[in-house]
C-alpha positions in Angstrom: 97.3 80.7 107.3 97.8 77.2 106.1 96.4 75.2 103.1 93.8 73.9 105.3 92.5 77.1 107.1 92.6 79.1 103.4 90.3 75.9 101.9 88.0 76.1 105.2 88.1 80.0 104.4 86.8 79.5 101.1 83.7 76.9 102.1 82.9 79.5 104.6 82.7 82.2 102.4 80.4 80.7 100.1 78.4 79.5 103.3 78.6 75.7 102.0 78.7 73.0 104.9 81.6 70.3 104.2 79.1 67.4 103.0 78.2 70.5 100.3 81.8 71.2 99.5 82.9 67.2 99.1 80.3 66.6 97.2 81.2 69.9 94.7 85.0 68.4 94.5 84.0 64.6 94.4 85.6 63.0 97.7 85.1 61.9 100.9 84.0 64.4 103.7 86.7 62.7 105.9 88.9 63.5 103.5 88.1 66.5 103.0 88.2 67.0 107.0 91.5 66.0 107.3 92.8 68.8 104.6 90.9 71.4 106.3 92.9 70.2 109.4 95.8 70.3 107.9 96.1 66.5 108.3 96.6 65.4 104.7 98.0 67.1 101.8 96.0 67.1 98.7 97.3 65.5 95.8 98.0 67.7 91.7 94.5 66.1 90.7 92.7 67.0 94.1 94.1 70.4 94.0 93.1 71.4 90.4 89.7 70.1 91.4 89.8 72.2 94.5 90.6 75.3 92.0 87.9 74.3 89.6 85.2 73.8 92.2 85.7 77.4 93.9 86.7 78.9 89.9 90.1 80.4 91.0 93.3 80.4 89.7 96.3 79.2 91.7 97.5 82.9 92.1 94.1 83.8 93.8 93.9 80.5 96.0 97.2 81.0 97.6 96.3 84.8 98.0 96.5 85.1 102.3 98.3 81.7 102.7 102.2 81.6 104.4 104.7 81.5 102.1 106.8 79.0 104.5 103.5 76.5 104.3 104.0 77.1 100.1 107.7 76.6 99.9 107.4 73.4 102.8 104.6 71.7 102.1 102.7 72.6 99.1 106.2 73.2 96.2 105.8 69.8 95.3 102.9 70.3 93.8 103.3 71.2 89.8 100.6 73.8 89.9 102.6 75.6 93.0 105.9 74.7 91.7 104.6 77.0 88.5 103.3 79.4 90.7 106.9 79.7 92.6 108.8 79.7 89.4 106.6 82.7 87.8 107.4 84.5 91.1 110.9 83.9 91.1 110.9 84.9 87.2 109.5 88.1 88.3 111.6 89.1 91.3 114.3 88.5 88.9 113.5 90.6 86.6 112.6 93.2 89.0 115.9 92.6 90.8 117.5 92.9 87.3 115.4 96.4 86.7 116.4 97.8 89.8 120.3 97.0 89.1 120.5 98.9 86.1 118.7 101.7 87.4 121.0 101.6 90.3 124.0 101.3 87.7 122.4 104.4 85.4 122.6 106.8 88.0 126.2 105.7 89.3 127.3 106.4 85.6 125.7 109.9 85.5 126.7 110.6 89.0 130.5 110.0 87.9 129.8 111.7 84.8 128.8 114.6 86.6 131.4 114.2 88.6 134.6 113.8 87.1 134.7 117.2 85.3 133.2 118.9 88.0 136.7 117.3 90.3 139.1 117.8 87.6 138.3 120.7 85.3 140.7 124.0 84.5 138.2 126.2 85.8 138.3 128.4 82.8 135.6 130.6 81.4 132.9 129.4 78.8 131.3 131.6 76.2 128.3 131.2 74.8 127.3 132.7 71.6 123.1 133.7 71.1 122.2 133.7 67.3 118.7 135.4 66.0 117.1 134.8 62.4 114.1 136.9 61.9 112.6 135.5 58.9 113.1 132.6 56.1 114.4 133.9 52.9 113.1 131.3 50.2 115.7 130.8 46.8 114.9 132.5 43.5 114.1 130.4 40.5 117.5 130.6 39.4 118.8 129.8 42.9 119.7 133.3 43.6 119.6 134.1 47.1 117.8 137.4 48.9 118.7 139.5 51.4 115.8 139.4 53.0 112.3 138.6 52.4 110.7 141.9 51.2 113.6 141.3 48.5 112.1 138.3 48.0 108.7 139.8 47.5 109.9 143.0 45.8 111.4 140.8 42.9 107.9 138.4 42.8 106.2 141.8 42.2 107.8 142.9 39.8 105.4 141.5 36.8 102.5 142.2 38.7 103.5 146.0 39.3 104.3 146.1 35.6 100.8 144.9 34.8 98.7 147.8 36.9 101.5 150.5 35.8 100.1 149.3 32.0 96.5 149.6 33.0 94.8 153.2 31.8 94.3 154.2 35.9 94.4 157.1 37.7 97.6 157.4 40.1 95.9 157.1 43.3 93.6 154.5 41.8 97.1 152.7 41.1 98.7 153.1 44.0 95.8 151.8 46.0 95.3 148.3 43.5 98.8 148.3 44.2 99.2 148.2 48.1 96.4 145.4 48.1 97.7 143.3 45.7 101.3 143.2 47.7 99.7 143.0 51.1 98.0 139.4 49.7 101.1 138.4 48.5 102.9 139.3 51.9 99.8 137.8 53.5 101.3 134.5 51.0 103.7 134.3 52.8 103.4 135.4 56.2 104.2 131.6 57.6 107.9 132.7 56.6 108.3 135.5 59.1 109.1 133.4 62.0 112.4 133.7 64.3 114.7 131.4 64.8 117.3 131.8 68.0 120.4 129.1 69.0 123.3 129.4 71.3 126.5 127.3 70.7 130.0 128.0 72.1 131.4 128.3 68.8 132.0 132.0 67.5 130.4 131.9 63.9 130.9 135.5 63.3 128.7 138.8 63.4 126.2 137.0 60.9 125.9 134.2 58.9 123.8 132.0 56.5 122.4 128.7 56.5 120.4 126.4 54.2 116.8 125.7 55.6 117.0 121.3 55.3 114.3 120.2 57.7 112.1 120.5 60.4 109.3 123.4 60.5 111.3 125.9 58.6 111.1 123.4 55.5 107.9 122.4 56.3 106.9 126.3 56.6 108.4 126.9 52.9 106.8 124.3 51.0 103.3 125.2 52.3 104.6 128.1 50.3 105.0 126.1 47.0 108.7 127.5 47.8 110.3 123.8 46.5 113.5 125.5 45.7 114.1 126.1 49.5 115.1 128.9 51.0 118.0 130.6 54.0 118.5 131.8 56.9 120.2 134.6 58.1 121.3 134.5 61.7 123.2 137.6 63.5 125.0 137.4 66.8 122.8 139.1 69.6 124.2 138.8 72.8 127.5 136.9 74.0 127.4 135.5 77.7 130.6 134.0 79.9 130.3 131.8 82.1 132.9 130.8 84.8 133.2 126.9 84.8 133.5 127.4 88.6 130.0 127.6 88.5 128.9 124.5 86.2 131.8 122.7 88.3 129.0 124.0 91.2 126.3 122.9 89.2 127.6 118.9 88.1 129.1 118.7 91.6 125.6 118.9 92.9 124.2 116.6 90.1 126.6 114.2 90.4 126.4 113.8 94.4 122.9 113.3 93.6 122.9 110.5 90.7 125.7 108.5 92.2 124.1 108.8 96.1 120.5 107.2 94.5 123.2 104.9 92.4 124.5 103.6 95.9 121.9 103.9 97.4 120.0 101.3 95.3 122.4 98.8 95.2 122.3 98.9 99.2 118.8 98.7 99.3 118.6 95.7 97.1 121.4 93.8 98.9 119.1 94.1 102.2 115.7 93.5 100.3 117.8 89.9 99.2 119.3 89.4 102.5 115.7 89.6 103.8 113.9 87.6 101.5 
């Protein structure tokens, strides 16, 4: 479709005659004959009044027309000459989009790659650590063994303080029960597991500082501001032949780097055929 068939489109649509339409723009109806014939070529001015008349933007006007009567004909225009710069903008940047991506997956294709083609093949062992529950600090900064340390020493004065009431022993041993299931119940939010695997042996247990995430976040909804450990025990120990993550990242790797090539080939014919 050329310039002329797309404006005699237009008139059509709306169901005006041409004396309507060359009155709406302001010129002749010969003239406006001749562009719908494509035997004239309207001028910046005529064309922005073309626009204005059927209220579309440059992008909507040229929507259906070739690109060879554009780029031939029409790219003198400043209004088209915009138009073809935005689109050039835009397949460059999509061009530009698609090279990276294309260069991405190369790079993780040869990461992948590499050790999967040159590695000793030896065996990997991965060490799987357990912590059953957060041990917050004493007000001294002493640390527990474990929470129902923790909670035996907080009990202690209020223990002392029913053992001093004038009660009867199984009236005492029941006040006592409750009162240390609530302050279990206190901190309940603490009794959460914690499990990691690393390839470094870090012996049958160990402890560690709780310094962020939900762990701190579980001891000072507490009031536990002095912090508090963890203690993590080895569970279970696995090996793993490298053979099979050489498998693994030989797989991966074919992959990335294939879609890697793959891209830049595509991209070279897309240009080739635009």
């Amino acid at each position: 479709m050329n310039f002329g068939e797309k404006l005699k489109q237009l008139r059509q649509q709306r169901d005006w005659s041409q004396p309507e339409l060359s009155d709406a723009i302001g010129i002749e109806q010969s003239y406006l004959s001749k562009l719908e014939n494509a035997k004239s070529v309207p001028s910046a001015e005529m064309l922005e009044r073309i626009l204005e008349t059927f209220e579309l933007s440059i992008e909507e006007f040229l929507e259906g027309v070739d690109d060879s009567e554009i780029r031939n004909h029409l790219a003198t225009l400043p209004q088209i000459n915009g138009h073809l710069q935005k689109l050039e903008q835009s397949a460059y940047r999509r061009k530009r989009r698609w090279l990276i991506t294309s260069a991405i997956f190369c790079v993780l294709g040869l990461t992948s790659l590499i050790p999967a083609l040159f590695g000793s093949g030896h065996l990997l062992t991965t060490y799987e650590y357990i912590s059953d529950e957060i041990v917050p600090l004493g007000e001294n900064g002493e640390s527990f063994e474990s929470l129902d340390a923790f909670l035996e020493q907080e009990f202690v004065e209020a223990r002392e303080e029913i053992f001093s009431r004038d009660l009867e022993t199984a009236l005492r041993s029941q006040t006592i029960d409750l009162a240390y299931d609530a302050l279990k119940a206190r901190y309940a939010s603490l009794s959460v597991p914690a499990q990691f695997s690393e390839y470094q042996y870090r012996g049958q247990s160990f402890i560690e500082r709780v310094t962020e995430g939900q762990d701190l976040t579980n001891l000072q909804a507490s009031n536990q501001e002095l912090g508090g450990t963890r203690t993590f025990e080895l569970f279970d120990t696995r090996t793993l032949m490298e053979e099979e993550m050489r498998s693994m990242n030989m797989i991966s790797g074919t992959l990335f780097l294939t879609l890697g090539i793959f891209g830049f080939i595509l991209e070279r014919l897309l240009a080739r055929k635009n």
